[in-house]
C-alpha positions in Angstrom: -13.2 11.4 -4.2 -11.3 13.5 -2.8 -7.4 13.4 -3.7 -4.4 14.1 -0.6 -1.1 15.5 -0.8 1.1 12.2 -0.6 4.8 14.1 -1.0 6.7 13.7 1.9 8.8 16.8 2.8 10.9 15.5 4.9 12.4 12.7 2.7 11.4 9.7 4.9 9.9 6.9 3.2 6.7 6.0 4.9 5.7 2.2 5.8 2.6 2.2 5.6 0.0 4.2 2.8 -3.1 4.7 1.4 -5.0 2.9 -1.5 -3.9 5.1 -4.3 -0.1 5.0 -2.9 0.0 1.9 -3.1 -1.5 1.4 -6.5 0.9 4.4 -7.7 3.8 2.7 -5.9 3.4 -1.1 -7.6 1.4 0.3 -11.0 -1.5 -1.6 -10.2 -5.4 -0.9 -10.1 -7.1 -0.7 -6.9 -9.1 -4.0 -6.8 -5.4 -6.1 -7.7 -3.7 -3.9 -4.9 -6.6 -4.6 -2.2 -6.4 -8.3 -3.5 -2.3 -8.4 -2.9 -2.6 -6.6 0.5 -5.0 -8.8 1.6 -3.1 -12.3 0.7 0.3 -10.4 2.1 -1.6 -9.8 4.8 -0.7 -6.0 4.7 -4.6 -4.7 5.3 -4.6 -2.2 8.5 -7.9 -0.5 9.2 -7.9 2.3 11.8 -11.6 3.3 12.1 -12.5 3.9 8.6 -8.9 4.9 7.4 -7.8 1.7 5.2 -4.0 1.3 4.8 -1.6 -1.1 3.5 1.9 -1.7 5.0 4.4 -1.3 2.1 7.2 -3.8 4.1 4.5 -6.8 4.1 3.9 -6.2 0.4 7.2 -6.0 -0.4 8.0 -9.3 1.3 5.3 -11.1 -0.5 6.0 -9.9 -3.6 9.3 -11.4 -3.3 8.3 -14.3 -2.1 6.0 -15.5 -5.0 8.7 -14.0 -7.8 11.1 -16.3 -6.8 
């Protein structure tokens, strides 16, 4: 697989990310990540381009640590 340049040179936190973001961003494996995104209800799919919306996850995250 091919890796991407995720740095974001203008300093602007992004809402929304790829797969390996996201696992990098929560320190969890890919399966557990598509698993949280897709109870959150994060998924977004744009053609083939899967993304996860960072905002939703956050939410449910603290949501079920509560």
């Amino acid at each position: 697989m091919k890796r991407r340049i995720t740095n974001n040179e203008f300093g602007i936190e992004s809402k929304a990310g790829r797969i390996e973001q996201a696992c990098a961003r929560y320190g969890v494996g890919r399966t557990t990540m598509r698993n949280i995104a897709r109870e959150a209800g994060a998924e977004v799919k744009v053609g083939k381009c899967y993304l996860i919306n960072f905002s939703k996850v956050d939410a449910f995250i603290d949501s079920i640590s509560e």
